[in-house]
Kinemage of the C-alpha trace (Angstrom):
@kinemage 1
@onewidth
@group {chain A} dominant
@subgroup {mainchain}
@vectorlist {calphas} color= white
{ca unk a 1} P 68.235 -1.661 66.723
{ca unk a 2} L 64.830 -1.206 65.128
{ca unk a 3} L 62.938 1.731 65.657
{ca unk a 4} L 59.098 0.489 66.996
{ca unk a 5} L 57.584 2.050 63.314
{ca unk a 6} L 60.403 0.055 61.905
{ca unk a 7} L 59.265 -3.214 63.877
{ca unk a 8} L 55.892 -2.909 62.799
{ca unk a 9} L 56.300 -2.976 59.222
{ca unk a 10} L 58.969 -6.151 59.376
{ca unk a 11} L 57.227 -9.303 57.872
{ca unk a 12} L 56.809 -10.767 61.446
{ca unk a 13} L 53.822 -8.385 62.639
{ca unk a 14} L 52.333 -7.300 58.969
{ca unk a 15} L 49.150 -9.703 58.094
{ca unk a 16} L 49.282 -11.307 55.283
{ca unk a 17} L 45.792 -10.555 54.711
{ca unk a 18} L 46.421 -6.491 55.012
{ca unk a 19} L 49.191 -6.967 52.500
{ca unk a 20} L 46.698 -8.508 50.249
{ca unk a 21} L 44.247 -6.327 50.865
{ca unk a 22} L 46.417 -3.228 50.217
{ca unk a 23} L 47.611 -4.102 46.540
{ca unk a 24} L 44.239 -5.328 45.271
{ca unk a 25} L 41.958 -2.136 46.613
{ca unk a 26} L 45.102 0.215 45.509
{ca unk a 27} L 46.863 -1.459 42.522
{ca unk a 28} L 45.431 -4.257 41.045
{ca unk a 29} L 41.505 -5.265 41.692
{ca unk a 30} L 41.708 -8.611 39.758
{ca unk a 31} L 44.002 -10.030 42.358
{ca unk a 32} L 41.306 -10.828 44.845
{ca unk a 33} L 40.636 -14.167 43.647
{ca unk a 34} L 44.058 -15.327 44.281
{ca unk a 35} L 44.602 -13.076 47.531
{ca unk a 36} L 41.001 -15.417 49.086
{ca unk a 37} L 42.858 -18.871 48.138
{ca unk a 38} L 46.287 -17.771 49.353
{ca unk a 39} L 44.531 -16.964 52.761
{ca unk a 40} L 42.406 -20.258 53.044
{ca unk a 41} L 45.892 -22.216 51.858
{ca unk a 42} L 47.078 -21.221 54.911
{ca unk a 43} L 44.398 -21.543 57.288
{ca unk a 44} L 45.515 -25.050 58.403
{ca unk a 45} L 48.902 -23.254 59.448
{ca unk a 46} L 47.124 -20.330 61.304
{ca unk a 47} L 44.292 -18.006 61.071
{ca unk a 48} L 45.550 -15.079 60.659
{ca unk a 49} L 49.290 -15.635 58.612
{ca unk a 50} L 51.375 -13.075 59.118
{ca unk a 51} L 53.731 -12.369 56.294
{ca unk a 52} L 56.685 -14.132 57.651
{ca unk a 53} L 54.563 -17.209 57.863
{ca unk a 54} L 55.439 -17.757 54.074
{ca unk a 55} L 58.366 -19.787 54.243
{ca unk a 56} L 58.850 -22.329 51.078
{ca unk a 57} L 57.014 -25.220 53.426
{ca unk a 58} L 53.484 -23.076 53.892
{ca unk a 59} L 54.035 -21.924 50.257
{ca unk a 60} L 54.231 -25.787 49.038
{ca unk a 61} L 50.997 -26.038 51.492
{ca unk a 62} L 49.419 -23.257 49.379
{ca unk a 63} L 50.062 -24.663 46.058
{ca unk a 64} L 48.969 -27.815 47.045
{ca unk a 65} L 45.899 -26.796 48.168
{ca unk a 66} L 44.764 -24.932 45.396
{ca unk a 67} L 45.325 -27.537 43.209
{ca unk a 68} L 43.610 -30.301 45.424
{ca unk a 69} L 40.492 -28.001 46.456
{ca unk a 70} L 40.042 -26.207 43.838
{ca unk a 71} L 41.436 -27.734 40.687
{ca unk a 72} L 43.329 -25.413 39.437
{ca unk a 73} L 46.652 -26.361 37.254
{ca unk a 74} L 49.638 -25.328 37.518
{ca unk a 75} L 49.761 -22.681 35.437
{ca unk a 76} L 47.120 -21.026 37.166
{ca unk a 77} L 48.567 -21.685 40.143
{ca unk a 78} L 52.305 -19.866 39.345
{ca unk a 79} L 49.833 -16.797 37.884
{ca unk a 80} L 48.275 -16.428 41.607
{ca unk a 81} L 51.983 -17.076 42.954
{ca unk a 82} L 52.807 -14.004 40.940
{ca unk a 83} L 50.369 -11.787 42.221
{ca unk a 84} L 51.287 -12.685 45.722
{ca unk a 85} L 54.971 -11.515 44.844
{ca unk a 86} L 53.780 -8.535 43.687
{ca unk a 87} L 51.485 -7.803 46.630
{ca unk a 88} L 54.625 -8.492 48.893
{ca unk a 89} L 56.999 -5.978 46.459
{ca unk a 90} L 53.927 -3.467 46.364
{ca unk a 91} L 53.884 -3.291 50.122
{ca unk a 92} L 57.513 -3.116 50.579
{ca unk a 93} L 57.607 0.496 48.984
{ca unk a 94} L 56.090 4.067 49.742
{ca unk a 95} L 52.702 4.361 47.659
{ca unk a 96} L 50.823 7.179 47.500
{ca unk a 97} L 47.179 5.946 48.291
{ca unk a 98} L 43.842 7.560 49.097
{ca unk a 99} L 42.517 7.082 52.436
{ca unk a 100} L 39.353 8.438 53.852
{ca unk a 101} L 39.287 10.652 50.611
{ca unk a 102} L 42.837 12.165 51.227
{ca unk a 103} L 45.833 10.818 49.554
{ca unk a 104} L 48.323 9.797 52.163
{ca unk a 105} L 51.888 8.009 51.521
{ca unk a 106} L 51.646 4.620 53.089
{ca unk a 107} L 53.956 1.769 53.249
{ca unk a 108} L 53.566 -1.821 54.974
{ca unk a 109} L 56.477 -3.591 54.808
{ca unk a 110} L 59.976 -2.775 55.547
{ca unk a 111} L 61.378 -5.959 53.534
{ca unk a 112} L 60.159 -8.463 51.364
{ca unk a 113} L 60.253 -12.063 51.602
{ca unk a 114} L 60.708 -14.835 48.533
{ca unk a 115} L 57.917 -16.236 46.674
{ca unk a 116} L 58.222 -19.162 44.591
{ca unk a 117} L 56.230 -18.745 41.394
{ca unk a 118} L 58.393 -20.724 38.921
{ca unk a 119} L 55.614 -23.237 37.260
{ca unk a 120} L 57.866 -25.803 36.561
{ca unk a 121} L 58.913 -25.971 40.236
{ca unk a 122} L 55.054 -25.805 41.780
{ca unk a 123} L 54.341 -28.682 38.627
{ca unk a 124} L 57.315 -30.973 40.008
{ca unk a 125} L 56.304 -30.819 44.003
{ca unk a 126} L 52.268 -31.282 42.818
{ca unk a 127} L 52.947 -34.412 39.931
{ca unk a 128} L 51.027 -32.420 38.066
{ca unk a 129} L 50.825 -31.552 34.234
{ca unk a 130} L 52.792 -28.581 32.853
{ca unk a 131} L 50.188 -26.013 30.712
{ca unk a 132} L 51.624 -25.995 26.698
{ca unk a 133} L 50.031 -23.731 24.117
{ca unk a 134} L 46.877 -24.948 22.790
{ca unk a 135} L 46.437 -24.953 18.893
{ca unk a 136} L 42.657 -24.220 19.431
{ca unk a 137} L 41.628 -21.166 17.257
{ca unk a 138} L 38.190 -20.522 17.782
{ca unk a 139} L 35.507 -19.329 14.774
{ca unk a 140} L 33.750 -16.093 14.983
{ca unk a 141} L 30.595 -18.211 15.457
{ca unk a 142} L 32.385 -19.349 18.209
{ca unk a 143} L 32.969 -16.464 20.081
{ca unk a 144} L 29.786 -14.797 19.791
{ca unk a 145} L 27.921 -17.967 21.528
{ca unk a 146} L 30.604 -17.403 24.014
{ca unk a 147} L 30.323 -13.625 24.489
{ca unk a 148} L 26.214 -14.596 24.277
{ca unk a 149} L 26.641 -16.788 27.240
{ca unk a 150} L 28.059 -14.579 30.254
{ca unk a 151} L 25.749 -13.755 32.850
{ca unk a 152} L 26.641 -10.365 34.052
{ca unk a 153} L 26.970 -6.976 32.462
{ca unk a 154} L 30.028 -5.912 34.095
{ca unk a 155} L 31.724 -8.881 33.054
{ca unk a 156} L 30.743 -8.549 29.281
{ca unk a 157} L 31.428 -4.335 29.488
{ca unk a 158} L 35.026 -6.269 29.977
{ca unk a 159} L 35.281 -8.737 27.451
{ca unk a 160} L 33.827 -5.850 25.358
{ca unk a 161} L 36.444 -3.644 25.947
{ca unk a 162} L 39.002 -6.013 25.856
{ca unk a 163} L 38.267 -7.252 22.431
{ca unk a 164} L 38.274 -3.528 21.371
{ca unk a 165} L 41.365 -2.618 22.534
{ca unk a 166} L 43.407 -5.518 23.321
{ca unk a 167} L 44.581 -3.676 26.965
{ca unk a 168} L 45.978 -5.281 30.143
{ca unk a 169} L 43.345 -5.747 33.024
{ca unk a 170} L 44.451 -3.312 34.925
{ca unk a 171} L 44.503 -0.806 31.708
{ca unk a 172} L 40.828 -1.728 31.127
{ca unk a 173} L 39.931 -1.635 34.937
{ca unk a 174} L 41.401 2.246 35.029
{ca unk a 175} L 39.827 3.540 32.276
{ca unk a 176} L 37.503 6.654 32.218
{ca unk a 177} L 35.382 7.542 29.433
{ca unk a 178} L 35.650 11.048 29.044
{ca unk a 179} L 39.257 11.495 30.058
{ca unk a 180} L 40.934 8.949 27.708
{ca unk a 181} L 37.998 8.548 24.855
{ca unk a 182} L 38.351 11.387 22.327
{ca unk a 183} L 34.805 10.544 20.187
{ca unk a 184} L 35.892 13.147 17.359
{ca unk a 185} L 38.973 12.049 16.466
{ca unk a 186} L 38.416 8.231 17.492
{ca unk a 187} L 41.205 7.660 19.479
{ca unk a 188} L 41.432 5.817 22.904
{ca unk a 189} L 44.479 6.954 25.246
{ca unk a 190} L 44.867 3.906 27.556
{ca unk a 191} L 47.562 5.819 29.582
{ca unk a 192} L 45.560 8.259 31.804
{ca unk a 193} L 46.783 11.942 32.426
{ca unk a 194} L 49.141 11.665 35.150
{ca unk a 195} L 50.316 8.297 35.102
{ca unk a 196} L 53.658 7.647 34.121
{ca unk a 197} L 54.333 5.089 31.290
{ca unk a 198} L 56.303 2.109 32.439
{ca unk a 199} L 57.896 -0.645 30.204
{ca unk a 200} L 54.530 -2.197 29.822
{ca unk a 201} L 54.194 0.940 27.514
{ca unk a 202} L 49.989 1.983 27.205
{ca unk a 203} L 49.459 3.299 24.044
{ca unk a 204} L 46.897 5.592 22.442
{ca unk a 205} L 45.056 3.479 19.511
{ca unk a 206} L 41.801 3.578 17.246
{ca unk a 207} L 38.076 3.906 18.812
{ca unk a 208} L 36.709 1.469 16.562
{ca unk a 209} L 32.866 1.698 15.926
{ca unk a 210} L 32.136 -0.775 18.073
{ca unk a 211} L 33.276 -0.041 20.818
{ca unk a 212} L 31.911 3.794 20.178
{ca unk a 213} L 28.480 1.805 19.825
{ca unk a 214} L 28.496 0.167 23.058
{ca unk a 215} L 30.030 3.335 24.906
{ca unk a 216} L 27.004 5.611 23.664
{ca unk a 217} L 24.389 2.733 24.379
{ca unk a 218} L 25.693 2.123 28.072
{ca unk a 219} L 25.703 6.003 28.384
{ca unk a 220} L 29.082 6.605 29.845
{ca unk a 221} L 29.948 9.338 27.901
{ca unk a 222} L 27.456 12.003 29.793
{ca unk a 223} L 29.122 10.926 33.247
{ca unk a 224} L 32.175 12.406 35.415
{ca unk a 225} L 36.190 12.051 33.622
{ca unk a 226} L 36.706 11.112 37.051
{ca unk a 227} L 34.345 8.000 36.526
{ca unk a 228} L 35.341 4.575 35.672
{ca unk a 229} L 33.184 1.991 33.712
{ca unk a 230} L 31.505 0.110 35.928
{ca unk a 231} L 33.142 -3.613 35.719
{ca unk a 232} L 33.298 -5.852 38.597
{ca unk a 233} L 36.970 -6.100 40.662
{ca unk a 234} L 36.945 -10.196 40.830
């Protein structure tokens, strides 16, 4: 018989929303987009899911409205299916996570639950089109009218960054100047101190000179290791 700690982790009493909460303020930032339409997916079913409440049948109801409210293909759709998986997996294990300004081990979930995220499958049950590579190769003139067109600084400090070092979101969204830019040798450690390397192996590469440009005109070198570069988390 379950202990009552044990009962309150099980998928039938965990929101769905604190899951979703929990990986994108502790893991992955960039997942908030697709943790606000999982949520409203499921309004119609209940307003406040629990984590059990994502049986295939709500799942279908997700995908289904995503792709009728908002558009979105089905590509784009398996992507935000993915990030719901991991939120689910994320939860299901001990993390060590600050809280309050202390780091405290937490974990939500005492099991996981399936999530479908094949695109094939979520193309099939829509009728919609399956996403193939595009031969589009766009000119530098190109580009700059498109990095000349976004709106807000965090979101070019990104694309900035990104086309400097070619790094994973959540690479770019960890990164602190002064801990993992060495400006005298020109080398950019995207693997802070302390984190172990996984599979999806960070590597230390090249400053190049334009990204040293843009660091020294946005000032980040005179601030805190401990600070990130300010970027926006959706």
């Amino acid at each position: 018989m379950p202990t009552r700690s044990e009962a309150r982790r099980s998928p039938q009493e965990v929101l769905l929303s604190d899951v979703l909460n929990h990986y994108v303020e502790h893991k992955y930032p960039p997942a908030s987009r697709a943790a606000q339409l999982i949520i409203l997916g499921l309004e119609d079913v209940t307003p406040y899911p629990k984590v059990s409440d994502l049986t295939l049948t709500n799942q279908r109801r997700v995908w289904k409205h995503i792709y009728e409210t908002h558009g979105l293909k089905a590509k784009s759709i398996s992507t935000y299916m993915i990030a719901l998986r991991a939120a689910v997996n994320y939860s299901a294990r001990p993390q060590i996570v600050e809280v309050d300004g202390k780091l405290e081990e937490v974990q939500l979930l005492n099991d996981t639950i399936p999530v479908m995220c094949n695109q094939d499958e979520i193309a099939d049950y829509l009728g919609a089109e399956r996403s193939v590579g595009r031969a589009f190769l766009p000119t530098f003139e190109q580009v700059a009218k498109w990095i000349d067109s976004i709106e807000h600084e965090s979101d070019f400090r990104y694309v900035v960054i990104a086309l400097n070092t070619w790094a994973r979101n959540s690479a770019i969204f960890d990164m602190r100047v002064n801990a993992q830019i060495d400006f005298e040798y020109g080398l950019v450690n995207l693997n802070p101190e302390g984190r172990r390397q996984t599979k999806k192996r960070r590597p230390v590469i090249r400053l190049t000179n334009n990204l040293r440009s843009w660091l020294r005109y946005w000032g980040t070198t005179a601030r805190s290791s401990n600070t990130r570069i300010r970027l926006r988390s959706a």
